[in-house]
N, C-alpha and C positions, 0 to 999 in steps of 0.2 A: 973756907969762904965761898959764897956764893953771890955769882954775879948773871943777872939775866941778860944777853943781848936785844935788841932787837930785830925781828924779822923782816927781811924786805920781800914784797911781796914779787914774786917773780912771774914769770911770763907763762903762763899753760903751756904745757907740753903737747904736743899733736906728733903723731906718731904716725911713720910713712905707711899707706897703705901695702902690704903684703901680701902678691896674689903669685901663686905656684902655678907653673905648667900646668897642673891637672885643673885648676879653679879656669883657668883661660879654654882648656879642652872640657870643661862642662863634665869631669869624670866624678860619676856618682858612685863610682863603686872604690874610689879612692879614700886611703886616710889622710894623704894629702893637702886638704882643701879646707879653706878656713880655718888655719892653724892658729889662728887666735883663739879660734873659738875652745869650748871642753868638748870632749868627746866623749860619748857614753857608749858601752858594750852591751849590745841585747842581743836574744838570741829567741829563733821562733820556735818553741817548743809547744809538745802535743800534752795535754793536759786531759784529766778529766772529771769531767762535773761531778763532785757528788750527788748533787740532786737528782739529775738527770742519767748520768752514767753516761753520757755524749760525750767523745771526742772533741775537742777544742783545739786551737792553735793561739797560744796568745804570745807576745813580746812579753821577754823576762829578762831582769840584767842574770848574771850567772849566778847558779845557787845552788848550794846543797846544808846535808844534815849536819850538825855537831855530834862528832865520835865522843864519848867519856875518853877523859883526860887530855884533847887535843887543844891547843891555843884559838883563837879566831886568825891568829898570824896562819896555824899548820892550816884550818879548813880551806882559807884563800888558796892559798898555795896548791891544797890537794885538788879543790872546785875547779881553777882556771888550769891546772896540767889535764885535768876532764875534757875542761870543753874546748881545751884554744888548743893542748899539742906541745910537744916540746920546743919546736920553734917560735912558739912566742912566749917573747921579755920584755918584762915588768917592773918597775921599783914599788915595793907595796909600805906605805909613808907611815910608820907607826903603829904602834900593837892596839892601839886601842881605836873602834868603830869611829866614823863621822855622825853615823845617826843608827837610831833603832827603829822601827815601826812596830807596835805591835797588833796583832789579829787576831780575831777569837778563833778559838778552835771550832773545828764541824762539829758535827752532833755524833758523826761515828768514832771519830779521834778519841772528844769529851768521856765517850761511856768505857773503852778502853786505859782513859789515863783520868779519872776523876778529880786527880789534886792540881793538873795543870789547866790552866782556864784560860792560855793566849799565846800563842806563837811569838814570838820577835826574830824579825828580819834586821838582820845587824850588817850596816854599809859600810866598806872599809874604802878609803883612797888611793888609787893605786896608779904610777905614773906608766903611761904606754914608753919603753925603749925602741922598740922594732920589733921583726919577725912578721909571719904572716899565721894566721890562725888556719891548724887543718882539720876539716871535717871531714866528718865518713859520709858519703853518703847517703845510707841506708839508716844512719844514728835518726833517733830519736829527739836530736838538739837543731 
């Protein structure tokens, strides 16, 4: 048997504003600070043009290749013990990507791999625990 109730329509929820020590001290080098909000990991790496063959510097989240026979679960895992260090912990939310983008390949890539015609950058979700991320630094990230 099935029976519907009906709904009453309740009050909007407002939710108390939350500000940390560091949000009140203005600390911009905190993770602290607008914990509502999502946070996103970028990191400034030296790149370089094909075109041009010039050094660049651009903001990238963390990335690296796919090994044959590795999952996108192992790359995560092996990428961020790269850039972040063994002190930072992670819950990485399910084996399969949030999104892909895909890019065409350069022209130098193209003439070495003929049958592949586009990169994809696969985004996985991954919850921050703690730890603090350690660079070297003389690294190139």
């Amino acid at each position: 048997m099935y029976t519907r109730s009906l709904l009453k329509p309740q009050e909007e929820v407002v939710l108390e504003e939350h500000t940390t020590e560091d949000d009140r001290k203005d600390d911009l080098q905190s993770i602290y600070r607008h914990v509502r909000e999502p946070m996103y990991l970028l990191f400034q790496t030296k790149v370089t043009n094909p075109e041009t063959g010039a050094e660049e510097i651009e903001c990238r989240f963390p990335y690296g290749d796919w090994r044959e026979k590795e999952t996108l679960r192992d790359v995560v895992n092996r990428v961020l013990f790269y850039y972040c260090g063994n002190n930072f912990t992670y819950h990485l939310l399910g084996n399969a990507p949030v999104a892909y983008h895909p890019t065409p390949m350069d022209k130098h890539v193209a003439q070495e791999y003929p049958q592949a015609t586009e990169y994809r950058d696969f985004y996985m979700h991954t919850i921050y625990l703690g730890g603090e991320i350690d660079i070297e630094e003389d690294s190139d990230v």
